[in-house]
C-alpha positions as CSV (number, residue, x, y, z in Angstrom):
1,X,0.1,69.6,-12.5
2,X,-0.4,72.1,-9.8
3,X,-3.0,72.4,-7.3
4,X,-4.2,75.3,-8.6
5,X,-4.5,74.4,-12.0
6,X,-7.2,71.5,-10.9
7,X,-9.3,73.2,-9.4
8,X,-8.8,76.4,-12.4
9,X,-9.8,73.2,-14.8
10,X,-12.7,72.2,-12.6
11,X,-13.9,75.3,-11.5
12,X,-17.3,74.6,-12.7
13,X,-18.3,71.6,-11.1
14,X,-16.6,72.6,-8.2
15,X,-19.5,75.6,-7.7
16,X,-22.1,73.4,-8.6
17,X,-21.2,71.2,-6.0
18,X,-20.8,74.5,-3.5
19,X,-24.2,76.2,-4.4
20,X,-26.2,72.6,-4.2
21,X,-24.2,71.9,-0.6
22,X,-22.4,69.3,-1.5
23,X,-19.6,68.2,0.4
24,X,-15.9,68.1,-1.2
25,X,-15.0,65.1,1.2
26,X,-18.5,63.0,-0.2
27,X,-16.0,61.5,-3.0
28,X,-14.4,58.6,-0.4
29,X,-18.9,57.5,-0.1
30,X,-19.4,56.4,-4.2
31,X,-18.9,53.2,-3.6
32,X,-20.7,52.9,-0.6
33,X,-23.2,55.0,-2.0
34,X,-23.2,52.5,-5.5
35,X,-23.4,49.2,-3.0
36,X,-26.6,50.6,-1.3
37,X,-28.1,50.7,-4.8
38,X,-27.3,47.7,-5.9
39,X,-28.6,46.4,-2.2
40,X,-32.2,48.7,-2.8
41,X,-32.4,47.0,-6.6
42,X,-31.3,43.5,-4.5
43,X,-35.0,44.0,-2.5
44,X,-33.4,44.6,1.0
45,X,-34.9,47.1,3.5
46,X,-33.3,50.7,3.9
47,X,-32.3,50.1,7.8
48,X,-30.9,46.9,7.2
49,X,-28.3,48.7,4.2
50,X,-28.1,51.3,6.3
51,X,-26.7,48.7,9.6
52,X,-24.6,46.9,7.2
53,X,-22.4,49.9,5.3
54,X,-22.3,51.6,8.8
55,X,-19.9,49.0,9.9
56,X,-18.4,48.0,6.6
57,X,-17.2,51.8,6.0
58,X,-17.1,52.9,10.1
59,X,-19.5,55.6,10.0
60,X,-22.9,56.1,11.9
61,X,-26.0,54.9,10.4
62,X,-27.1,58.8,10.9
63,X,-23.9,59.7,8.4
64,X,-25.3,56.9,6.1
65,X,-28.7,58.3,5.6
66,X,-27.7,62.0,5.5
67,X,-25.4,60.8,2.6
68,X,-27.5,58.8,0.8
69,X,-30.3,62.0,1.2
70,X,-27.5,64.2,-0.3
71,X,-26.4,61.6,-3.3
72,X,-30.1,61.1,-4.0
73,X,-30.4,65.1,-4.6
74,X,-31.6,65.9,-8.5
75,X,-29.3,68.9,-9.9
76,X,-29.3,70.8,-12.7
77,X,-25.8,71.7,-14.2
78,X,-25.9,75.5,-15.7
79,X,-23.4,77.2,-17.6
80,X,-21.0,79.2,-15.6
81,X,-19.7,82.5,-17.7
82,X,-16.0,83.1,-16.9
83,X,-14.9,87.0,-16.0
84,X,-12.0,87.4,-18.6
């Protein structure tokens, strides 16, 4: 499959993400995003999830919580019409 094709079949989501600022790259963070879930529903504290995955995945604590803030983000998928 070529690289164009991919992103012809996901067009779609691929705007969605765009026009709700979401980040192409924020794909490598769902499982660091799923651990600080399970570690919320586990009782811990925010800054203390927030330590811990900064140096599991090497990232600043800052990246953690603008990540988690941009995860946590409610969208609304809408149809897109296609130009023929």
């Amino acid at each position: 499959m070529k690289y164009y094709e991919i992103l012809k079949l996901n067009k779609s989501v691929l705007q969605c993400i765009n026009l709700h600022g979401g980040n192409l790259r924020d794909y490598k963070y769902i499982a660091m995003y799923e651990e600080y879930l399970e570690m919320i529903s586990d009782g811990n504290k925010v800054s203390y999830i927030v330590y811990i995955l900064s140096q599991k995945y090497g990232v600043s604590e800052r990246t953690i919580y603008k990540l988690v803030s941009r995860f946590s983000v409610d969208i609304t998928v809408r149809r897109v019409h296609y130009n023929v």
